[in-house]
C-alpha positions, 0 to 999 in steps of 0.5 A: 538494531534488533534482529528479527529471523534473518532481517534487522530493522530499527530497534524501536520497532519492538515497542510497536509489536512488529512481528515481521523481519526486516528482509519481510518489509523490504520484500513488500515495499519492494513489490509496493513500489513495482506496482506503482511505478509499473502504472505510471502516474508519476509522484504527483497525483492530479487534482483531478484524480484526488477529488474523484478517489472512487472513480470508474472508468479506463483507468479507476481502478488502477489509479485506486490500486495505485493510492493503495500501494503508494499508502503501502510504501509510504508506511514501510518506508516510514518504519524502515527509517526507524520512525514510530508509526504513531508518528506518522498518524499524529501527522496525519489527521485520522485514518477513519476520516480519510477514509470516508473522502469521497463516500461519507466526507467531502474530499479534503485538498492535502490530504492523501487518496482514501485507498492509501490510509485504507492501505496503512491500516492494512500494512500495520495489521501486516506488520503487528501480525493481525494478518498473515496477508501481506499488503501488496502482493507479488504482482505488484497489485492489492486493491483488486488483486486475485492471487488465485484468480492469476494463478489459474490463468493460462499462459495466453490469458496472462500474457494478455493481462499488461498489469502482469506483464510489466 
């Protein structure tokens, strides 16, 4: 084990430029995984949903904030179980195209929601230090997430917000 400030992870992380603790990971993915099960999809996204990833409507946007936070997850739990994270995209086909499903490609069955291989990129840019912004925030939220925008509401107005309220 490499020990990185006051966390440890796997030490073949160092060869993939990691720059973020252990304890730094484990903060995130534990916010990641709130904010998922606090949308209550359950682990099996619907056929429906999946061919539809940018849809409007009741519940679009958190099932888009959804996909993003389960990419977030399924990424910090790949690197904590010690595994490279090239490959995890070599069993992937290429994030640039599952972005693209539903805007620019038609959507592809079995391959995961546009949002989370938007939100892998995002965690790996986290991760190597590309960005300070961590991929999901400590509202369990990302997709759509104001973090300024939830710190100037009042008490009433973020008692209204059930996202918040969990």
């Amino acid at each position: 084990m490499a020990i990185v400030a006051a966390g440890a992870y796997p030490a073949g992380m160092d060869a993939e430029g990691i720059v973020r603790s252990g304890d730094e990971i484990r903060r995130v993915l534990a916010r990641a995984r709130g904010g998922i099960s606090r949308y209550g999809f359950g682990e099996e996204l619907s056929r429906e949903d999946l061919a539809l990833p940018w849809k409007s409507g009741d519940r679009g946007g958190q099932w888009m904030d959804n996909a993003w936070l389960r990419g977030v997850r399924d990424l910090l739990e790949w690197v904590l179980a010690g595994r490279a994270i090239a490959d995890l995209y070599d069993a992937l086909p290429d994030l640039d195209e599952i972005m693209q499903q539903g805007s620019r490609r038609p959507v592809e069955a079995g391959w995961p929601p546009p949002q989370s291989a938007e939100a892998m990129d995002a965690t790996e840019d986290w991760l190597t230090g590309e960005t300070d912004a961590p991929p999901a925030c400590e509202h369990g939220g990302v997709y759509r997430c104001g973090c300024s925008w939830i710190a100037g509401l009042t008490p009433e107005e973020r008692a209204a917000q059930w996202w918040l309220t969990g």
